[in-house]
Phi, psi and omega in degrees: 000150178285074179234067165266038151280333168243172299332285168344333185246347172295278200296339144335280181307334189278322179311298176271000161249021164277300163309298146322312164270024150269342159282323195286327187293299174331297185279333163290003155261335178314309199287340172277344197268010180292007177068059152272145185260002173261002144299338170095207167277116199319323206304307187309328191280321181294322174301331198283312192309315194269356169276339171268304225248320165340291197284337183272285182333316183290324168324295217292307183301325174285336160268071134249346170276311202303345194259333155262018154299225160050307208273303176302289199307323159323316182270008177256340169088037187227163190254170150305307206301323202281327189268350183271277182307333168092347179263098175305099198266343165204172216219141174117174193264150201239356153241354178244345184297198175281152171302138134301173174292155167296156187269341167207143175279115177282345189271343162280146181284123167317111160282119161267142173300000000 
């Protein structure tokens, strides 16, 4: 089964909350770092900021390739296993065709025991 219609929408979403928390870090030092002195020491809030704020950048950017990696394969009509293995297993567009069959019948009844 094809299920870059929720992947797709996974890395979207993670993808836009790398951004936010990386904008939210961004302001929140700026607000500490305003030379107000009841925030306490600037020096401590920027090392935190950057222990913190560093490693979510680099985060935020590798799923932002990885969505647009995804992203290319979406529009070329390839799953990863095919671009990764190089063997094409179905022809078509792979987030707007059609659905496959379902994988469970939801509609059958359970035998209870």
């Amino acid at each position: 089964q094809r299920n870059y219609h929720f992947f797709s929408g996974f890395l979207a979403s993670v993808a836009c909350l790398g951004i936010v928390v990386v904008c939210e870090i961004g302001w929140w030092v700026a607000d500490r770092s305003g030379g107000d002195s009841r925030h306490g020491n600037n020096q401590v809030v920027f090392v935190v900021a950057l222990i913190v704020g560093i490693p979510a950048a680099f985060l935020g950017l590798a799923v932002f390739c990885f969505l647009m990696y995804h992203m290319t394969l979406i529009l070329r009509g390839r799953t990863t296993k095919e671009a990764l293995t190089g063997k094409v297993t179905a022809d078509g567009p792979t987030l707007l065709g059609p659905r496959g069959p379902m994988m469970t019948p939801w509609r059958a009844r359970i035998p209870s025991d």
